[in-house]
C-alpha positions in Angstrom: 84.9 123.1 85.3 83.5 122.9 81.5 86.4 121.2 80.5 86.7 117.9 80.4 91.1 117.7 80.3 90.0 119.6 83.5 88.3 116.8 84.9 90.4 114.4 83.4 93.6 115.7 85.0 92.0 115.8 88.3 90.3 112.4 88.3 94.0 111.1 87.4 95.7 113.7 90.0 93.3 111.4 92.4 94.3 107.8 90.6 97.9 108.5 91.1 97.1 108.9 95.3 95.1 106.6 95.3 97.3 103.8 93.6 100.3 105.1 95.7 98.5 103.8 98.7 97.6 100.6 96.8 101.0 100.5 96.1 101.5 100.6 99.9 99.4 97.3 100.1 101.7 95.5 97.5 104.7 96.3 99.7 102.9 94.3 102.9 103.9 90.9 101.6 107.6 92.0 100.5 108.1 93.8 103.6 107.3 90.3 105.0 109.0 88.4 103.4 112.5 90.9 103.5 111.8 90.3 107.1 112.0 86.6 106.9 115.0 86.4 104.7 116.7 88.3 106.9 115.9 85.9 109.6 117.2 83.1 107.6 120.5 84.5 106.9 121.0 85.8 109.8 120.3 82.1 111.7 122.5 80.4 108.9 125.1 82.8 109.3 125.1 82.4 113.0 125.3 78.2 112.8 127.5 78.5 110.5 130.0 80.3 112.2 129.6 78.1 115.6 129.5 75.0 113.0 133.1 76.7 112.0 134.7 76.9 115.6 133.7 73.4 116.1 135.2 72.1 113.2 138.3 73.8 114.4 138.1 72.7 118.2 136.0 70.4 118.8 135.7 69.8 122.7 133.3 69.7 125.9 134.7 73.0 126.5 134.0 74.5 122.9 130.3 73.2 123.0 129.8 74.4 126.6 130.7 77.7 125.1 128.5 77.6 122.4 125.7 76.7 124.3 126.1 79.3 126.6 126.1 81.7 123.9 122.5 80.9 122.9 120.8 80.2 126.0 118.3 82.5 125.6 113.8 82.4 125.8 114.0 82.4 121.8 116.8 80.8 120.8 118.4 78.0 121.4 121.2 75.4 119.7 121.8 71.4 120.1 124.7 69.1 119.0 123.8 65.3 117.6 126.7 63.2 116.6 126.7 61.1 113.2 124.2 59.1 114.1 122.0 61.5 114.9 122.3 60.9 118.8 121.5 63.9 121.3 124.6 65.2 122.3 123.8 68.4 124.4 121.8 70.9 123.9 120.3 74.6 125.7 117.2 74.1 127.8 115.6 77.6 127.9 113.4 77.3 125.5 112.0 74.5 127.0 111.9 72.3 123.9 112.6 68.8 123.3 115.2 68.4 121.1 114.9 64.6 120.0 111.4 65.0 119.4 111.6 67.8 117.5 114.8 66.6 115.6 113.1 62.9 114.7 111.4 65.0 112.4 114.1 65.4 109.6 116.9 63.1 108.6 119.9 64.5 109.8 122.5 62.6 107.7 120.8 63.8 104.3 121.9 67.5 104.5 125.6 68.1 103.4 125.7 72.2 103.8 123.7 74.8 106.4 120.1 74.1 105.4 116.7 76.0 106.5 114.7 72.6 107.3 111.6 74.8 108.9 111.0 78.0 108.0 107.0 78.5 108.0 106.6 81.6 110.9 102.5 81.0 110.9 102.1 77.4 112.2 105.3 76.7 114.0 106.7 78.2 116.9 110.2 78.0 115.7 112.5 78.6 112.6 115.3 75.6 113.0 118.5 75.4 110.2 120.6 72.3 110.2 124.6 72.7 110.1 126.5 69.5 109.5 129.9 69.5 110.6 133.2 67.3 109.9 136.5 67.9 112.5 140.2 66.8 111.4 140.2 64.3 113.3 137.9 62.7 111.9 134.3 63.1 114.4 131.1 64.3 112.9 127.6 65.6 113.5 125.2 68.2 112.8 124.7 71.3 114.9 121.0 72.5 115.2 119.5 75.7 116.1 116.3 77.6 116.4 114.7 80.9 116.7 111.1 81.3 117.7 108.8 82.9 115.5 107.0 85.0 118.3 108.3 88.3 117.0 107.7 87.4 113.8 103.9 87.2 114.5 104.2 90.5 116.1 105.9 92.1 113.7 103.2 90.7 110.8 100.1 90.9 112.7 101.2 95.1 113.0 102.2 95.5 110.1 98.4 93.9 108.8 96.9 95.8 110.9 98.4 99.6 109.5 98.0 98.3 106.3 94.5 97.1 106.7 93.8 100.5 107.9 95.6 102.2 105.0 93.2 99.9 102.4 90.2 100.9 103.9 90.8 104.2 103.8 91.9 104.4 100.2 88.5 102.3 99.6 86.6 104.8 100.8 88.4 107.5 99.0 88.6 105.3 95.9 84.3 104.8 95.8 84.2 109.2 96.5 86.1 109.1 92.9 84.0 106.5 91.2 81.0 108.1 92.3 82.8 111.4 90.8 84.2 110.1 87.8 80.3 108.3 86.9 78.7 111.4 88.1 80.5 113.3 85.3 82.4 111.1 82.7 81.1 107.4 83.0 77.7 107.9 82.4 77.6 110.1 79.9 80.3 107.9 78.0 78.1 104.3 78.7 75.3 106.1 77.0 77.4 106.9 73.9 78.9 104.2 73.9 75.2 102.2 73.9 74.5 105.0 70.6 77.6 103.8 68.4 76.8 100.2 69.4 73.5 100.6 67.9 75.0 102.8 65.0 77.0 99.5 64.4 73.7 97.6 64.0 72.3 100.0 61.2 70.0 101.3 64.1 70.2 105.2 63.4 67.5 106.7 65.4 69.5 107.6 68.6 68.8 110.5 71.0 71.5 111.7 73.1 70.9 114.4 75.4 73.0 117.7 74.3 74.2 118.6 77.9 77.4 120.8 78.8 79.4 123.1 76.8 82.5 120.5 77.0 83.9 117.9 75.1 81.9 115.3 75.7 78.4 117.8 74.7 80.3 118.2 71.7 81.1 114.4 71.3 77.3 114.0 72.2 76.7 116.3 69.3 78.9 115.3 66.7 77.4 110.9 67.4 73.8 112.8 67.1 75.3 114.1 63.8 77.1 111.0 62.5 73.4 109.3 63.1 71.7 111.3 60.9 74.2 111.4 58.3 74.2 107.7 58.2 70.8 107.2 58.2 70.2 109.4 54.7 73.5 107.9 53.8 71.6 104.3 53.6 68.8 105.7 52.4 70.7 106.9 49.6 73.1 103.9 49.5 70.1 101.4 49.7 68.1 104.0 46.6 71.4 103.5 44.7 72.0 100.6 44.8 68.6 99.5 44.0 69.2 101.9 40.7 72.7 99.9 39.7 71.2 96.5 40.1 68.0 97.4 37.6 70.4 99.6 35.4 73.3 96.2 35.4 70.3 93.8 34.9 68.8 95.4 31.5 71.8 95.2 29.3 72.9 91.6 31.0 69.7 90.7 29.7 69.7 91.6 27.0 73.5 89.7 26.3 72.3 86.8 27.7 69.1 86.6 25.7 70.2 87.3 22.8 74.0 85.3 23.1 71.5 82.2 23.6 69.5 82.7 20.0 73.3 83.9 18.8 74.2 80.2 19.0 70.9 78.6 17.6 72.0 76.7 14.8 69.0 77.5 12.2 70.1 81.1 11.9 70.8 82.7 9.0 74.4 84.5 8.8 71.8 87.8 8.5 70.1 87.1 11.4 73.0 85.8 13.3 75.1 89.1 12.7 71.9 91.3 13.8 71.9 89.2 17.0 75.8 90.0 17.3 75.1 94.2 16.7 72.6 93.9 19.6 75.3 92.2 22.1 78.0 94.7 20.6 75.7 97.4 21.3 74.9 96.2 25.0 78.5 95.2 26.1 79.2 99.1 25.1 76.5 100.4 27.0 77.7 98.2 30.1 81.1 99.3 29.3 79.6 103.0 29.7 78.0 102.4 32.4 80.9 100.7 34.2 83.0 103.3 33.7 80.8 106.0 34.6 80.8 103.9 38.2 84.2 103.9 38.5 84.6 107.7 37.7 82.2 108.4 41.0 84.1 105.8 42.3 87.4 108.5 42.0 85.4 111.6 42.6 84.4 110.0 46.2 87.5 109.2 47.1 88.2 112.1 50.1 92.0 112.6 47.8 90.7 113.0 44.8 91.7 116.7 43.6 92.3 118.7 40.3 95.4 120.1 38.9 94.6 123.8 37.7 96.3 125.5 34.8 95.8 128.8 33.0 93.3 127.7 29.8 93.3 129.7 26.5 89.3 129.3 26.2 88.8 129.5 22.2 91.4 126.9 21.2 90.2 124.5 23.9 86.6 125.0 22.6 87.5 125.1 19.2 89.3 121.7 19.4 86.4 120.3 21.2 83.8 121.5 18.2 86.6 119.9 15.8 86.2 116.6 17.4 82.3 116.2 18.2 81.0 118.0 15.1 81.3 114.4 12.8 79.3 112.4 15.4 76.8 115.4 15.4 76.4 115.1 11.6 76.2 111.9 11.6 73.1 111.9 12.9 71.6 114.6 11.2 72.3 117.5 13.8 74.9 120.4 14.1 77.4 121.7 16.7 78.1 125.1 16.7 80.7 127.4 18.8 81.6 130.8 19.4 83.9 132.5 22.5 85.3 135.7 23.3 88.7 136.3 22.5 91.7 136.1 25.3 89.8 134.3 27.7 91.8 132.6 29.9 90.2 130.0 32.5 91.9 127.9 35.6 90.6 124.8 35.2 92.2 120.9 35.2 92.0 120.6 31.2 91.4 116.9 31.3 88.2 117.6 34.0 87.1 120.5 31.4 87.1 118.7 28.8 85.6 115.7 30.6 82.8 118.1 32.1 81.9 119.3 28.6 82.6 116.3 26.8 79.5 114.9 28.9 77.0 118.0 28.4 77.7 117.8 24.6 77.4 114.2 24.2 73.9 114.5 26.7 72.7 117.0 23.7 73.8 115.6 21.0 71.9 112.4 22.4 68.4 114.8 22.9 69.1 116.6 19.9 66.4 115.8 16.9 67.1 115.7 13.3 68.1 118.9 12.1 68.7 120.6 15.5 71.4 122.6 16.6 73.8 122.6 19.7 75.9 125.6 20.7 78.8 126.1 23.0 79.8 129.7 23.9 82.0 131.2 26.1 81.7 134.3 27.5 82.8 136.6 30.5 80.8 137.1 33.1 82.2 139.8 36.2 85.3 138.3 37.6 84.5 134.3 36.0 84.0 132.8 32.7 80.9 131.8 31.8 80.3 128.1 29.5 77.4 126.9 28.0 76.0 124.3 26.5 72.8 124.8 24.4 70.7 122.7 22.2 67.6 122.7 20.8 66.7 118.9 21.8 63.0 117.5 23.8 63.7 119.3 26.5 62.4 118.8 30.2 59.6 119.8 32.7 60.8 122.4 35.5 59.7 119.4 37.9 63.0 117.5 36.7 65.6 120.3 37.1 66.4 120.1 40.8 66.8 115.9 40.5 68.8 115.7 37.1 72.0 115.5 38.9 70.9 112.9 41.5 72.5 109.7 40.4 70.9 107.7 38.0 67.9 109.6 37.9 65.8 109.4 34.4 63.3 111.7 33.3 61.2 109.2 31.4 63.1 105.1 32.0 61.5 104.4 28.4 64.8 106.9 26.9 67.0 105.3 28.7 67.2 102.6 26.0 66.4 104.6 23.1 69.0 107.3 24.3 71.7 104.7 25.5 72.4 107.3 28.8 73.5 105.6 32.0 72.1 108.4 34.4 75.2 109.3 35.7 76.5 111.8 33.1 75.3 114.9 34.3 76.3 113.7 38.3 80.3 113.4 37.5 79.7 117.2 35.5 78.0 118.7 38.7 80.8 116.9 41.2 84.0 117.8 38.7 82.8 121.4 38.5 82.2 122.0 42.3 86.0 120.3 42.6 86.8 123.3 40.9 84.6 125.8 43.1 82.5 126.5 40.0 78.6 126.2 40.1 76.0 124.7 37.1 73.0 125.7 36.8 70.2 124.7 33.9 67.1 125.7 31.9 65.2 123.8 30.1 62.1 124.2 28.5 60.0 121.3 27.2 60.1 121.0 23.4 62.6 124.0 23.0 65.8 122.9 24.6 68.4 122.8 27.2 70.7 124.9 28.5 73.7 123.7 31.2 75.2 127.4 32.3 78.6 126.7 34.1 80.6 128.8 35.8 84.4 129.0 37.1 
């Protein structure tokens, strides 16, 4: 039995017996008590209907009548007038009646009453029946019933059950020595594991037993463990990155807003203050934003919207729009693509995705370099890259460039104004689109950033 719905539908095929016969031990004290109410009604029916016949005859003859109707071992009935004086009464029980009426007040109760009706600690049930004639004579009729079979009938029926409970208690400890053997144990100790996974402890060890579902719930918490521990690791690395990467540009506005404000500048000196914080609040701003696009990209519903691309136009727009900021600084962007090219892509991904490499070169790129963006076939996908002829990078760097924040050398970081994130929302956005990037570099000839889709 691999399975554990197998074991868990036999385990509860065993609760349901045994709680029907711990159901059978609930029904013990309504069993009693249906016993006892049916007692009660049946005495208070019976004085009533002897209170009845009196009130319609009263007379030594009636009463005689009535008492000889319930002279019996256990039963028995008396008549007291309105004062509560002994009248007559049956003698078989052997009871005194004026003893054992001075207990109650006779001449408070107006209707058929239960005044003793505890079957444990007294030997009889009694009821009170007050009763009025036409004429104008009164009294209360008494009667009891002795509790003897009662006590029988209770002390069997604790018996069978007691007998019932003790078997189902010993059936009920085979199960939990079952159900631990199999299910409990196994469970405590993952449930120990998440506990500690809820502490930040990650090291756990469960033991990989059985091919059912709790080996594979075993499996999958030994999983989750590791996972969450490079998950921190990574988390605790990245974090560490944002706080240093935040802290250099607030810095730098704080610093310099403070000697902004010093009264003995010059309007000169005051406005090349104001360039600095401009500059900073725009590389926060980058930054920022670059957080909050990884922010989207982790997000387990983020997804792109694919759409037949004519590749030339797209790239040619691209070049139109990028080639003033690559002159500006003394640099070039070039293009060329094969004709009819037609790529399924999310255009505003694309053009983020390349937007990114070509502002990455354009930042690299020296004076008088060039940066070229081609497009090209390649078997059954299209092939983009992004080439420039910029510093370049040691093979060392190429497997951690698209790690998150990672710099080659921290010193560019300010010279370059990159927030170390570019080139992570690039490899994310193109593997949302099954596509794969790959690069070359070669120090002091260039960069290339070969994608394809």
């Amino acid at each position: 039995m691999n399975k554990l719905s197998l074991k868990l539908a036999t385990s509860f095929l065993i609760t349901i017996l045994l709680l029907e016969g711990l159901l059978m031990m609930y029904l013990h004290p309504s069993i009693g008590q249906a016993r006892l109410e049916e007692e009660y009604t049946r005495q208070l029916a019976t004085g009533a209907n002897h209170r009845e016949v009196l009130e319609d005859n009263f007379s030594e003859e009636t009463l005689h009548h009535i008492l000889l109707m319930e002279s019996r071992e256990d039963r028995g009935v008396a008549v007291f007038d309105e004062k509560s004086q002994f009248i007559d009464g049956s003698d078989e029980t052997a009871v005194n009646w004026e003893a054992l009426v001075g207990r109650w007040d006779l001449s408070k109760y107006g209707e058929d009453t239960m005044v003793q009706y505890s079957w444990k600690d007294e030997p009889f049930l009694v009821s009170v029946h007050p009763f009025k004639t036409a004429q104008g004579e009164s009294g209360t009729l008494v009667m009891l019933q002795s509790t003897t079979a009662m006590q029988s009938l209770m002390s069997k029926l604790n018996f069978h059950f007691l007998l019932a409970g003790i078997g189902s208690l010993m059936v009920l400890l085979i199960v939990y020595l079952l159900v631990t053997r199999f299910l409990t144990r196994p469970l405590n100790r993952m449930k120990v594991a998440t506990e500690k996974l809820s502490e930040g402890h990650f090291d756990v060890v469960l033991p990989a037993k059985g091919k059912d579902e709790l080996g594979e719930l075993a499996a999958s918490i030994q999983k989750l463990a590791q996972d969450l521990q490079h998950l921190q690791k990574t988390r605790t690395e990245f974090l560490s990155s944002i706080s240093h990467e935040l802290r250099t540009p607030l810095t730098y506005l704080t610093g310099y807003s403070q000697v902004a404000m010093r009264p003995d500048l010059t309007i000169e000196e005051k406005q090349q203050y104001l360039e600095i914080i401009q500059e900073e609040t725009a590389r926060l701003a980058a930054l920022v934003e670059d957080l909050f696009a990884l922010a989207k990209l982790d997000d387990p519903s983020f997804q792109v919207t694919k759409e037949a691309i004519e590749l030339l136009p797209f790239i040619q727009g691209l070049h139109q729009r990028l080639s003033p900021s690559f002159e500006q600084q003394g640099s070039s962007l070039l293009f060329s693509c094969e004709p009819d090219l037609v790529v399924h892509a999310d255009p505003l991904r694309l053009e983020q995705i390349l937007m990114n490499l070509l502002d990455n070169a354009r930042r690299y790129a020296g004076e008088g370099a060039q940066t070229h963006i081609t497009g090209a076939r390649d078997g059954s996908q299209i092939r983009i890259e992004v080439r420039d002829e910029g510093l370049g990078m040691e093979s060392s760097h190429l497997e951690a460039i698209f790690d998150r924040l990672y710099r080659i050398e921290k010193s560019r970081s300010r010279s370059h104004g990159g927030s170390g994130l570019g080139l992570t929302i690039v490899k994310e956005l193109v593997e949302a689109h099954n596509g794969t990037i790959e690069v070359m570099s070669e120090v002091g000839k260039g960069t290339t950033f070969t994608i394809r889709l």
